[in-house]
C-alpha positions in Angstrom: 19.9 -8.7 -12.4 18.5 -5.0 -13.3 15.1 -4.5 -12.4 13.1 -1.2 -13.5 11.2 0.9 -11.3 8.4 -0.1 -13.0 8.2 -4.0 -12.5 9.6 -3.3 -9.0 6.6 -1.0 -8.0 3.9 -3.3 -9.4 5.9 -6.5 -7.7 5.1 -4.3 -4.2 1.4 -4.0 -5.8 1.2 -7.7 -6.9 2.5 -9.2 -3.7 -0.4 -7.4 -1.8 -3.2 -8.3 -4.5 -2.3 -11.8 -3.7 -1.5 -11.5 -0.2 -5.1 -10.0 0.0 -7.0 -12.9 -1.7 -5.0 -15.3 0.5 -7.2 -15.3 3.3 -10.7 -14.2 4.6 -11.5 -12.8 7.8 -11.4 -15.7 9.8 -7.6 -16.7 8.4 -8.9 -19.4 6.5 -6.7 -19.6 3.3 -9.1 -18.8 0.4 -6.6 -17.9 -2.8 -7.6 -20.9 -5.1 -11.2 -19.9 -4.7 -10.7 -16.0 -5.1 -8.4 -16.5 -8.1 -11.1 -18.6 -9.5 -13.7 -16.0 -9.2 -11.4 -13.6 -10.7 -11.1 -15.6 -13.6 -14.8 -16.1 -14.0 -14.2 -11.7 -14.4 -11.9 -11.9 -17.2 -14.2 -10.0 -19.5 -15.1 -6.9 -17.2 -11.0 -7.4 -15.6 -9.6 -6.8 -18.7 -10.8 -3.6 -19.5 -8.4 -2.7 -16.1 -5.2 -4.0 -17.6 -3.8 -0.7 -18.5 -4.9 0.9 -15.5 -4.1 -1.2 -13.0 -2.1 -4.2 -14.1 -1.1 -6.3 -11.1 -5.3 -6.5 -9.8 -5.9 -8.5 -13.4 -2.4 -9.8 -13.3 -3.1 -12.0 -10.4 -6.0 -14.4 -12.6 -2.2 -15.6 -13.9 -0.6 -16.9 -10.8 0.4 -20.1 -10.8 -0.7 -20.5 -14.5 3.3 -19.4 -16.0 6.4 -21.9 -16.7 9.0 -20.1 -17.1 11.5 -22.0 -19.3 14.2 -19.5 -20.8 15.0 -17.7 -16.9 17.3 -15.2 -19.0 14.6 -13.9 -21.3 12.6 -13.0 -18.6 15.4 -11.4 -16.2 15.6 -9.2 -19.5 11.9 -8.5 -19.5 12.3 -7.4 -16.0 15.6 -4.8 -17.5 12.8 -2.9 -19.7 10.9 -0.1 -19.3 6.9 -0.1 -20.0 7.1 1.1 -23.4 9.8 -0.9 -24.3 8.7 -4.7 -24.3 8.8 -7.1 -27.5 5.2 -8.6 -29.0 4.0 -11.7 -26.7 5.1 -13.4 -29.2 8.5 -12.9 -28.5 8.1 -14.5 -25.1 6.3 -17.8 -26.6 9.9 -19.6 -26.0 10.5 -18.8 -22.5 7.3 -18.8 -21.1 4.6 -21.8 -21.1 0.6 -20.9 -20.3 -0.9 -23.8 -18.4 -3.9 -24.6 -20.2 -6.3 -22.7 -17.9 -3.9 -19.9 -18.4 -4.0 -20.2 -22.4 -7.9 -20.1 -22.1 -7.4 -16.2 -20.4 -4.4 -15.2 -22.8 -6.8 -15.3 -25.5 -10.0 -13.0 -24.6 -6.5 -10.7 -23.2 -4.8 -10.6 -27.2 -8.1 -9.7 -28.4 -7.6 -6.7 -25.9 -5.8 -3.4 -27.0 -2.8 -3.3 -25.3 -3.0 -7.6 -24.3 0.3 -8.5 -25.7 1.7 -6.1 -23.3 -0.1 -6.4 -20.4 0.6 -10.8 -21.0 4.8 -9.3 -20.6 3.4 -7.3 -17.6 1.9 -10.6 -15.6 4.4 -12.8 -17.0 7.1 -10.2 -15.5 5.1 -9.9 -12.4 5.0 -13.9 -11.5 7.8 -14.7 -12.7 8.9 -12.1 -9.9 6.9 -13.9 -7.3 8.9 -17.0 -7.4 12.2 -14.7 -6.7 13.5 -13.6 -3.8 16.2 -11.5 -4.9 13.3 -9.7 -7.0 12.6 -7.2 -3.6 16.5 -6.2 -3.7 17.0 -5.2 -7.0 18.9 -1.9 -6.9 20.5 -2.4 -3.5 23.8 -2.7 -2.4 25.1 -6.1 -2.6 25.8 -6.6 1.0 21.8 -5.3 1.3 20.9 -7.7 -1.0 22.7 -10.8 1.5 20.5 -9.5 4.2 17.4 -9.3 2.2 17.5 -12.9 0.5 18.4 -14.2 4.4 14.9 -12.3 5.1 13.0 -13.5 2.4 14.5 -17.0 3.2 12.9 -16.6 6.2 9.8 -15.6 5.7 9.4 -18.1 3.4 9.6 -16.3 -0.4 12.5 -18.8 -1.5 10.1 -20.7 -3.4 11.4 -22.8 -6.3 10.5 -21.2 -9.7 6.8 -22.8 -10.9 6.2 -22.9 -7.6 2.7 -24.7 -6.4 1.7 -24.4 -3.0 -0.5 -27.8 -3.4 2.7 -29.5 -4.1 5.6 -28.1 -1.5 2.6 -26.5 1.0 2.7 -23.3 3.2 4.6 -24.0 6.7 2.0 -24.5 9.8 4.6 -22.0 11.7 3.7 -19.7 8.5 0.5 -20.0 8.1 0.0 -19.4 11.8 1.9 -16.3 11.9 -0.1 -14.9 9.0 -3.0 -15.2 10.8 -1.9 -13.9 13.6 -1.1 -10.5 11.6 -4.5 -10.8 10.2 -6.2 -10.9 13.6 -3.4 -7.8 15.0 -4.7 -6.0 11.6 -8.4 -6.6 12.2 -8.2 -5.7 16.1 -6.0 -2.5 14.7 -9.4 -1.4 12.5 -11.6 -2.0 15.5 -12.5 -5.1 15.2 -12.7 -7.6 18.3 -10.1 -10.4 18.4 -11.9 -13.9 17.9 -10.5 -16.3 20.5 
């Protein structure tokens, strides 16, 4: 699969917007409710879209089913300017309900057909591993989906963390990184 430099630089971007909400600062995990509140934000977030994307992107995750995989590893092949009408994604991509609700204060939106492509692109992403190698050598890419595997991005596709659960090994090593991080900004470490 191609990927452009564009969906690859805003999957780096996207990964850290969620990775951010994930947890506060005392490594409790607190995405649901920060996603949530995002939502509640839609109408001041979506003047943002063109700007920066993958912050307003991130009210989507979890809220795509991606039906028709090839149409959206074809997504990922084009360049910003060059994406079809929303529309032309209504047969390989399902909203969840909740998700419907935001699509449509985003269409009324200049520019909210595209930025819908732009999100959809961006999770579908997520929930791919092999997404982070695009572009590399194959033999790179081996190594990096062994990685991934490992750190635990080899989610299925429509992946719900309610349903399959974050690993206590991974959960604990995230917030170990989150104390380091902390400690590394001057903060104490909490025992």
């Amino acid at each position: 699969m191609t990927i452009t430099p564009f969906f690859l630089e805003l999957r780096s971007a996207y990964q850290s917007e969620i990775d951010d909400l994930t947890f506060d600062s005392e490594g409790r995990d607190v995405l649901g409710q920060r996603l949530a509140d995002k939502r509640r934000e839609i109408n001041f977030l979506v003047h943002m879209m063109e700007l920066s994307p993958e912050m307003v992107a991130v009210m989507f995750h979890r809220g795509f089913h991606f039906k028709l995989p090839g149409a959206m590893d074809h997504l990922l092949s084009l360049e910003a300017d060059e994406f079809a009408e929303w529309g032309g994604l209504a047969d390989a991509v399902e909203l969840a309900p909740w998700a419907q609700d935001l699509a449509e204060v985003v269409l009324k939106q200049p520019g909210g057909e595209w930025f819908l492509a732009v999100a959809a692109g961006l999770e579908y992403m997520a929930g791919k591993p092999v997404a982070a190698s695009a572009g590399q050598s194959e033999d790179d890419e081996s190594e990096d989906d062994e990685s991934s595997q490992e750190d635990g991005d080899d989610r299925p596709q429509g992946f719900d963390a309610d349903e399959y659960g974050d690993g206590a090994d991974d959960e604990k090593t995230r917030q170990e990184a989150g104390a380091d991080w902390l400690v590394e900004q001057g903060f104490d470490r909490k025992d």
